[in-house]
N, C-alpha and C positions, 0 to 999 in steps of 0.2 A: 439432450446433453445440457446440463450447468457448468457453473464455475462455484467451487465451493474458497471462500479465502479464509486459512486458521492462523493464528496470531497472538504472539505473545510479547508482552513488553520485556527488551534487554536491562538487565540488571534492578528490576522495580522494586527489589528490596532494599535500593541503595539512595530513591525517592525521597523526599520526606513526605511526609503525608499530606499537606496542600497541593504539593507539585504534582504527586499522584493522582489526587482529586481534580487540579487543572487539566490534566491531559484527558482522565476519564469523561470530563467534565465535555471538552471538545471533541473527544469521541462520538458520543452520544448525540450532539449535536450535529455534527457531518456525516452522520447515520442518517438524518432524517434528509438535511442537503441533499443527501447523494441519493435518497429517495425522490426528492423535485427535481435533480438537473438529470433523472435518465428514467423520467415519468413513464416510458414508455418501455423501460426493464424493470422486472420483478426483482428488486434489491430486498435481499432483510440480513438486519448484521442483531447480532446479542452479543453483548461484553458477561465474561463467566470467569469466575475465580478473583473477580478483583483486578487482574493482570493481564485476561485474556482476551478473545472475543473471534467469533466466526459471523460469517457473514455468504449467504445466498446469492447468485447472481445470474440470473437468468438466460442475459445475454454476454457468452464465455467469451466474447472477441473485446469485452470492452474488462474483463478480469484484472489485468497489468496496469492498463491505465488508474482503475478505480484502488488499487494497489498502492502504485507510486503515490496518489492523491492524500491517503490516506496516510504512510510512511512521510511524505512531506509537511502534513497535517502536525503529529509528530514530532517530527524534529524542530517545527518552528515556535512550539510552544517552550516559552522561557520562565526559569525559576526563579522564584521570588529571592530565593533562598542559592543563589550560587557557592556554599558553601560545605553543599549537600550533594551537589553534582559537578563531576570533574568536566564531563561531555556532556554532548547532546542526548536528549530521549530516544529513546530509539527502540526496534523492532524486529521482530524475525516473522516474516510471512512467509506461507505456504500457500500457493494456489495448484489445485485438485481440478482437473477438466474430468465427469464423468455424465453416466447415469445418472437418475435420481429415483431412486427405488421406493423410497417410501418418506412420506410429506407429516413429522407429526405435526403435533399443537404449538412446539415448539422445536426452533432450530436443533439444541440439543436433543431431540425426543424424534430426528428426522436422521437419515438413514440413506446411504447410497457410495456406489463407486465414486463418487467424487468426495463424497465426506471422506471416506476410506484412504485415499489417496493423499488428499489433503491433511487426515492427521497425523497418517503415519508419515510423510514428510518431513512435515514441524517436527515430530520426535525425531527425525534423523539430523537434523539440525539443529539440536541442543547442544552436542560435544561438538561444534565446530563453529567457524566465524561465518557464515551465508549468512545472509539477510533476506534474500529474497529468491525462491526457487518454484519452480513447475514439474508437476508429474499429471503427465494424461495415459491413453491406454494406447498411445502408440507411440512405439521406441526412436521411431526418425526425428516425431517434432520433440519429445526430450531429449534426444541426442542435441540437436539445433540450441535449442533453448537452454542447456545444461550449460552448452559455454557461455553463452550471450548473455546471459544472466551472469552467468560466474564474473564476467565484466564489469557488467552495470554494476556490480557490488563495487569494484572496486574505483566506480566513479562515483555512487553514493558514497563512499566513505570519505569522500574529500570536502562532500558537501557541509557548509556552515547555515549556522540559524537561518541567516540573513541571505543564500542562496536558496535554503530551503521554502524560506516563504514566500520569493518568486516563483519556485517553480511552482508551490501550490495552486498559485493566482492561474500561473501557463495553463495546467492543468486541469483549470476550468473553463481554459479558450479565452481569457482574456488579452487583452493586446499591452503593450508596454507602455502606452500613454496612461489605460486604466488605472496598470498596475503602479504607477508613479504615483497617481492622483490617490490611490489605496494606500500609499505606504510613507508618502510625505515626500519623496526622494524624486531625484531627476529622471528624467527619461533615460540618459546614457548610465546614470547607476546604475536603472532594469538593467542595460541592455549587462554591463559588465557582469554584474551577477548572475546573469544568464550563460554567459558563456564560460564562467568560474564553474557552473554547477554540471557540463557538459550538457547542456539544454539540444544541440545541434543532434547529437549521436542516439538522447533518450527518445526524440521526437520520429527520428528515423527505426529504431527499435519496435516502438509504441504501434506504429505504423505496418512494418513486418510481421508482428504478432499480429495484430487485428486480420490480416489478410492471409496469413498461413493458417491461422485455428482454424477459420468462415470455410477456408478451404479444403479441409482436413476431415471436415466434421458435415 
């Protein structure tokens, strides 16, 4: 069993073209991050179309986290050009728990119940507002997960740049003193924008998935 995650940027034709290239630009780079901070999981992500990008993940219990990482990624990337973009960047992921039937040369050229899952999600989430959803091949943990997630969206959707790019730092385990020294700001700013971004309820979430998939599967 993998985690397959498919992903497409909201609204990227409304970009300008540097901001596009900034976010790709950070994409690509925390592709490789997130190849050294989970050494010990098989990650491979490829950006497709310009807009899009899917990504492999070997070990499916750490899928959500590497998820939100990535979506906070995201959102905390700022345009040069605020005149271009009314809101934040932002994303719609689909993560796929299946098989992996068949491994080509490349991501797109590979094949399996979790790709299968994974992209026909994403297309079911074109005509609707979700950001963030799970389809695996058993109906209790998408039952579970269908609402909890249908949640989380709508505590990411409150999220701002500057919540976002705390929790990216969280998300990499770092501590609040770190993440001050990272960002110029006090300790108690972390702690406030942490609890602006609903950081208490994502950590407990993160937590539940990790231990019902491991379980499941």
């Amino acid at each position: 069993m993998i985690a397959v995650i498919t992903a497409d940027l909201v609204d990227s034709s409304n970009y300008s073209e540097s901001f596009l290239d900034e976010i790709l630009k950070n994409l690509n780079s925390e592709f490789e991050k997130l190849q050294q901070d989970y050494a010990e999981n098989e990650i491979d992500f490829e950006i497709y179309r310009g807009d899009s990008f899917q990504g492999v993940i070997s070990n499916f219990q750490d899928s959500l986290k590497i998820a939100l990482r990535i979506k906070s990624l995201i959102n905390k990337v700022k345009s040069k050009d605020q005149k271009t973009l009314s809101s934040l960047a932002d994303v719609k992921i689909a993560i796929g728990i299946g098989n992996f039937d068949y491994k080509g040369d490349s991501i797109a050229e590979s094949n399996g119940q979790a790709f299968q899952l994974s992209g026909r999600t994403l297309d079911e989430m074109k005509n609707d507002s979700r950001k963030i959803r799970l389809k695996t091949p058993l109906d209790s943990l998408n039952s579970e997960f269908e609402a909890s997630l249908f949640l989380l969206d709508a505590v990411l959707e409150k999220w701002s740049q500057a919540s976002a790019e705390v929790v990216y730092f969280l998300l990499k385990g770092m501590k609040e003193t770190e993440i001050a020294k990272i960002l110029n700001i006090s300790q108690s700013a972390v702690n406030q924008r942490k609890k602006a971004c609903g950081w208490e309820a994502i950590s407990v979430l993160l937590k539940r998935f990790e231990n019902v998939t491991a379980q499941s599967f």
